[in-house]
N, C-alpha and C positions, 0 to 999 in steps of 0.2 A: 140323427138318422143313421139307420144300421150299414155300412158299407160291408161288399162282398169280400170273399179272399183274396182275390186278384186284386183288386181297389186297396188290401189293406197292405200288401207284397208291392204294389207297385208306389206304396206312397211311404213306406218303409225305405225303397230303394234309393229313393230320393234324397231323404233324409240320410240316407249313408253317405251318398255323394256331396250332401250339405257338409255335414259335420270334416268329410276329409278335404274339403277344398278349405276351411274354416281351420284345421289343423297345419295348411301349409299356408296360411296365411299368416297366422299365427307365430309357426316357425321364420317366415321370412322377417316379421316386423321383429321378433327377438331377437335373432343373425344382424337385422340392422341396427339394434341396440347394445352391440355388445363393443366394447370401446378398443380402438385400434390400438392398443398398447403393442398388441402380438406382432403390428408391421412394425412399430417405431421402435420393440425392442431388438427385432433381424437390423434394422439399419447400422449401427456398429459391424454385426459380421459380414454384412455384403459390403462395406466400407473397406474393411481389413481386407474380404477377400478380391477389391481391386487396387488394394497397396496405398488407400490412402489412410494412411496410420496416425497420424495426427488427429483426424475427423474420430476413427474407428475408437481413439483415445476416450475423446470427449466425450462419447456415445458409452462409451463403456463404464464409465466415472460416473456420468448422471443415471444411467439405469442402474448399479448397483448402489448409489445412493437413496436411488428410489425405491428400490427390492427393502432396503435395509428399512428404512424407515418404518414401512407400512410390513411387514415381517421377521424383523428383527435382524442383529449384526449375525446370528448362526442358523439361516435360512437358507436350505441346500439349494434354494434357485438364485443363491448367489453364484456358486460353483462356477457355473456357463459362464456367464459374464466377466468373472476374475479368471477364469483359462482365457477367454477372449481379450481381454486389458493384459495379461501376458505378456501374451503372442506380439501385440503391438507393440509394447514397449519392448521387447526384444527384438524385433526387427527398426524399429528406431536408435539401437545400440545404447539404448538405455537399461541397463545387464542387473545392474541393483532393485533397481525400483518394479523390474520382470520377476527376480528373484522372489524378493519379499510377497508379491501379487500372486504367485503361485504356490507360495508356503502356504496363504492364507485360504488359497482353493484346497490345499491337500488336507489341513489341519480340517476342512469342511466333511471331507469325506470320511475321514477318519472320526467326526464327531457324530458323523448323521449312519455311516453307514460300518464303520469299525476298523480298528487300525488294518485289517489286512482288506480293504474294498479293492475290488479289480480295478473300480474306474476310477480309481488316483494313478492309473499307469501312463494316461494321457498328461497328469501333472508333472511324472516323473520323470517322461521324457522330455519334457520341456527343461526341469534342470539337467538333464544331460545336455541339453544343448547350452545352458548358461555354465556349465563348469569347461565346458569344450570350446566355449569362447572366452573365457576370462583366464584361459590356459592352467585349467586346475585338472587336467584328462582322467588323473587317478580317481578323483572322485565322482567324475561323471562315469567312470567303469564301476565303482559301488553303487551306483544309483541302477544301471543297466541289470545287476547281477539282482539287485533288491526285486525288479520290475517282472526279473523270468521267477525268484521266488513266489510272490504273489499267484501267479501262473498255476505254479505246483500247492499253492493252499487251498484252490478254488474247487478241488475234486473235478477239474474238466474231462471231459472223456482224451481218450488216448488221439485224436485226430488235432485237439485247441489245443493241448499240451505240446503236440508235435510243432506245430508253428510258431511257441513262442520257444522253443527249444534251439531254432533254427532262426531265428530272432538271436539269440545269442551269439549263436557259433559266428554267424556274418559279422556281429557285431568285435569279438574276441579277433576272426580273420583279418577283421580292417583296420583293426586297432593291433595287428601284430602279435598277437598272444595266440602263436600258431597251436603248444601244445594245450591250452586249455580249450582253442577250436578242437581240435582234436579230439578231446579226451569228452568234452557234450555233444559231440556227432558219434563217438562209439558206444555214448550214453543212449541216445536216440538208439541207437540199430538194438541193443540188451535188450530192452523195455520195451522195446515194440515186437520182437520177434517174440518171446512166450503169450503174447496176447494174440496172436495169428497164426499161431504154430498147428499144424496141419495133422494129423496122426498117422493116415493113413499114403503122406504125401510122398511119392521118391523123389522130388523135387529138394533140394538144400533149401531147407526151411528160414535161410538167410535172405532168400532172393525174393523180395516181396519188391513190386512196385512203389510200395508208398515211400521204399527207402531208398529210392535211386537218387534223391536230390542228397539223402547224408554219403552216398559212395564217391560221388562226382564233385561233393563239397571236398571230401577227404583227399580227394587226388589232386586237386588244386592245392589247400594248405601243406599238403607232402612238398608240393616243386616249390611255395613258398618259403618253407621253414628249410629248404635248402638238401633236402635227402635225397636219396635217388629212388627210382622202380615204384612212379607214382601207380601204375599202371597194376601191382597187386591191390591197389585198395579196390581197385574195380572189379577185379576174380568174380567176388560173388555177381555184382550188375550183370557182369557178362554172361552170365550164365540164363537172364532174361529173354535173351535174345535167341534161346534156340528152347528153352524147358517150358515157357510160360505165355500165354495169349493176354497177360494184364496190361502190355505198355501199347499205346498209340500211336501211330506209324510217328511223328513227328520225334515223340518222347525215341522212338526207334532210330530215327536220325540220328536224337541230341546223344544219345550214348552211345552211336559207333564215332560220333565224331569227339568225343570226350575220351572213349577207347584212343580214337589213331593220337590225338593230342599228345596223352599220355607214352604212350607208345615213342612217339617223334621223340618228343625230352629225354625218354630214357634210351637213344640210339637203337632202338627197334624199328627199322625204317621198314623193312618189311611188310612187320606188323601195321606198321600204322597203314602204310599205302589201302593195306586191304580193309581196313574197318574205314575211310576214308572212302573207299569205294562203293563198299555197303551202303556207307548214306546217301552219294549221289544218287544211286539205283532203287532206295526208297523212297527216293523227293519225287512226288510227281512232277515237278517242274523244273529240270535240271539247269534251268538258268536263273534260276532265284541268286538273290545277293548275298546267301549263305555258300556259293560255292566258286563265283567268276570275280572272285579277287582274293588276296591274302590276308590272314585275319591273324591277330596279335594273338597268343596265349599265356595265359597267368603263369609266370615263371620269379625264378631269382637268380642270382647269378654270381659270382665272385669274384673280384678283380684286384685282389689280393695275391700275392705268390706266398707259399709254403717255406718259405727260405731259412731253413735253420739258424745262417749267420745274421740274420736278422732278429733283435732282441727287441723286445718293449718291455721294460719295471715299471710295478704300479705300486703303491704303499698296501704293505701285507692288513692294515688297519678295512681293509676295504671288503665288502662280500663279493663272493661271487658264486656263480650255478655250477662256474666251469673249475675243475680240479687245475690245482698249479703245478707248474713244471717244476722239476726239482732244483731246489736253489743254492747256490753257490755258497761257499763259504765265508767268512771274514763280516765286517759289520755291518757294510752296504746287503746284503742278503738278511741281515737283520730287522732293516726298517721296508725294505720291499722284496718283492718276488720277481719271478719273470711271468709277465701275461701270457696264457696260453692263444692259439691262435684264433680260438673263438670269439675271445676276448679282446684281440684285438681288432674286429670284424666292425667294431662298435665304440672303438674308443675317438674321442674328438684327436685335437690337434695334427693330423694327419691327411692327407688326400682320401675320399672316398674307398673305402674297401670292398663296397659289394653296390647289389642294385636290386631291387624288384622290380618287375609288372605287373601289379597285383590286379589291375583292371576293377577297382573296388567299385562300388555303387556312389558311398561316403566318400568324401576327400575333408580325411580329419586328420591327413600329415602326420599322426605321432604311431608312435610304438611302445606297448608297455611294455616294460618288462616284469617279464616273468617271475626274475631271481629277487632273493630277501632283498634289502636295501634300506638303511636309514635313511637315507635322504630319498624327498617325493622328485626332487630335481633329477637324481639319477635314476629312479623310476620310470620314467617319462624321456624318452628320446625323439628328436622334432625332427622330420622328415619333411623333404620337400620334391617338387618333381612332377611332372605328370608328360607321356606317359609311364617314361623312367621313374623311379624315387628311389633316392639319396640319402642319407643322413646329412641332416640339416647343418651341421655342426665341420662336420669332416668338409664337405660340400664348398663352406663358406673360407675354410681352411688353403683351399686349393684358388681362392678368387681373390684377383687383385682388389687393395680397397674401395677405390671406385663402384664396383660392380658387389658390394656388400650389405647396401642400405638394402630393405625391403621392397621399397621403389622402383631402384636400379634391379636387384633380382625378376621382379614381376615382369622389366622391360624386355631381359632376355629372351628368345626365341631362335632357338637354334634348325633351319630348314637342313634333313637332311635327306640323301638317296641313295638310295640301293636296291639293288637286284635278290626278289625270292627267290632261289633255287627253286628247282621240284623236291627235294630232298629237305626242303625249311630252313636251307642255311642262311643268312643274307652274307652276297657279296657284293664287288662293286660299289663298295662304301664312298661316297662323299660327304661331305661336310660343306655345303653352297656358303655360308658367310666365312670370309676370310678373317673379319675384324675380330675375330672372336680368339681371347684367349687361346694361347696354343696348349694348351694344358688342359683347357673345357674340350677344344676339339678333339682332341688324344682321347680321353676318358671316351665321349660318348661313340665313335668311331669303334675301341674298345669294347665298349654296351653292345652295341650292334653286330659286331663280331661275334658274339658270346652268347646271342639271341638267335630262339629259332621261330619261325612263324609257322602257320597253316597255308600248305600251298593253295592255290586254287584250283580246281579241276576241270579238265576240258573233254570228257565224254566219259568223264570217273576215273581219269586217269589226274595224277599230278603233275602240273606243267607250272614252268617259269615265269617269272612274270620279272620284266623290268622297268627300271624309269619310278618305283613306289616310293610314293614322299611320304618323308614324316615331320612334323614339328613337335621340339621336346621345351617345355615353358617350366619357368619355378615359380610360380604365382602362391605366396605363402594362402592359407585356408583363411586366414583372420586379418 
């Protein structure tokens, strides 16, 4: 029988509604055939990522036994799972068997995807953390320098580039290798300025916002590597703050307060007061807890005297960065020199000669050094300390044997107090335990002395503050 147009449009429309209820039907009964492997293989990482690593093990062994099987031993969805078996067996202090397990994830990526794949950098920091546990520092700073290479092969635009570039510098900072911090944050500023360079600009074609974290990096590694006039690396930032609308009130804050920082260290109290002032009066909130108490600043310090009559011989067989003083005659001047004072700064069997506050992120205790050296042992200098650090060596030099074990180190806790000036001095020094070596309490009383703070401010002006405690702990890193 002949149906009309509307009868044949309405039994059409039906049929459409048939077929799409029929297609989510469909789709629901296939979703419920598809096999739960996808939950049972997250169970290893939500394992690990609540710290039960034994389980996270197990979980990680039989999935990749099961990938392997059914896909073979060079199946990139092994990858996941052997970073994952890792990580576990690295936080279980099983440092070998983490080691080997992440060879086998890199050697993956390098097969599936080519010796230079970005995403072995997740494998690569995982051995920086096995060579920084198993006290091998030097080679986990090759592993770090291989990871920002990678970086630079990838043709990243200039913005991914910048962040793994800055990735370094903190890492070279924390690990003491001021002048190679240095020398890839002035890398950073080259390479970024002709790529943003303005033609038309009167503005100093240096002072770009995106490179206020490399100017404020550099005046930090300035007061740590021990120089003075942190406060020129900032010249060009500061120029932000009056020529250019790019930084954001806060970023406005962080670099007048990085200005007066600078400024304080380098006896410019003036200076500081007033860039110190500037930021109270941009904070909307002038009682935030960036401004009503005293705030530590990255510094270093020397606690050495310049004493001419004071000699130290080292055997002339030895390298060094530092030029030697001229040496004496006869045959003892033949088999040694006299250490210059820099050199002394750094040598063991001696009481402490200096001190940082580096305020680092990492607490990786060591310092590379910079200069040649045959030996990886004097390459590597062990630092201990927080928030002061020490040369680990000279440190243990000055402490009765008792208090020498690892143990006994980590028990120490020195409470102390003193008054911030408005000017950042600390005075008013005490030392609360008596028990304590008179020789630890001399040294840090010393530190303290030698140390300026951020005052706090009380309507943008710098006021005193007394009664501020500190405790200073040697909790070795490993």
């Amino acid at each position: 029988m002949p149906i009309s147009r509307r009868q044949y449009k309405q039994k059409l429309k039906r049929c459409q509604l048939a077929l799409t209820w029929l297609a989510g039907a469909l789709l629901c009964v296939c979703i419920s055939w598809i096999p739960t492997a996808s939950a049972q293989d997250n169970l290893p990482f939500l394992q690990e990522q609540n710290g039960d690593y034994l389980a996270a093990i197990k979980g990680y062994q039989a999935l990749i036994s099961e990938i392997a099987a059914d896909q073979g031993d060079f199946s990139r969805a092994l990858i996941e799972p052997l970073m994952g078996l890792s990580r576990s067996l690295m936080a279980t202090g099983d440092y070998d068997a983490a080691e080997q397990t992440v060879r086998r994830a890199q050697h993956l990526y390098h097969r599936n995807d080519g010796v230079s794949a970005i995403g072995q950098v997740g494998a690569i920091k995982l051995l920086v953390q096995y060579y920084l546990r198993t006290g091998q520092p030097a080679l986990a700073d090759q592993q770090q320098q291989f990871a920002y290479y990678l970086a630079t092969r990838q043709g990243y635009s200039s913005n991914e580039l910048l962040s793994a570039s800055y990735e370094l510098a903190d890492w070279y900072k924390e690990t003491g290798q001021y002048r190679a911090a240095r020398r890839t944050l002035e890398d950073i500023i080259e390479q970024y300025v002709p790529q943003n360079r303005t033609v038309d600009s009167d503005n100093d074609d240096r002072a770009y916002p995106a490179l206020l974290a490399a100017y404020t990096r550099l005046a930090t590694i300035t007061r740590l590597d021990g120089a003075c006039c942190s406060h020129k690396k900032l010249n060009n930032a500061a120029q932000l703050l009056e020529t250019r609308e790019g930084l954001s009130s806060q970023q406005k804050i962080e670099l007048n307060l990085a200005l007066g920082d600078a400024h304080l260290l380098s006896g410019n109290d003036e200076q500081a007061i007033a860039y110190y002032r500037n930021a109270w009066y941009l904070s909307e909130d002038a009682q935030t807890n960036t401004f009503d108490a005293p705030r530590e600043i990255a510094q270093a310090g020397v606690l050495a005297k310049r004493d001419p009559t004071h000699e130290v011989w080292i055997p002339r067989t030895e390298r060094s960065m530092f030029a030697s003083n001229t040496s004496r005659n006869g045959a003892f001047s033949n088999q040694f020199r006299q250490a210059s004072f820099e050199e002394r700064l750094s040598l063991a069997g001696q009481p402490p000669q200096s001190f940082t506050l580096p305020l680092n992120n990492k607490d990786y205790q060591v310092n590379i050094r910079e200069a040649y050296t045959d030996s990886q042992e004097d390459k590597v200098q062990s630092m201990i300390g927080a928030p002061f650090q020490f040369n680990y060596q000279q440190l243990i030099h000055m402490l009765p044997n008792r208090l020498q074990s690892p143990e006994d180190l980590a028990a120490i806790r020195i409470e102390m107090e003193f008054t911030v000036a408005a000017d950042g001095n600390l005075v008013d020094i005490n030392i609360l335990d008596d028990e304590l070596p008179a020789n630890l309490r001399t040294m840090m009383r010393t530190v303290l002395a030698k140390s300026k703070f951020r005052p706090r401010l009380v309507n943008g002006e710098p006021a005193a503050t007394e009664r501020v405690k500190m405790t200073q702990t040697f909790k070795p890193s490993v």
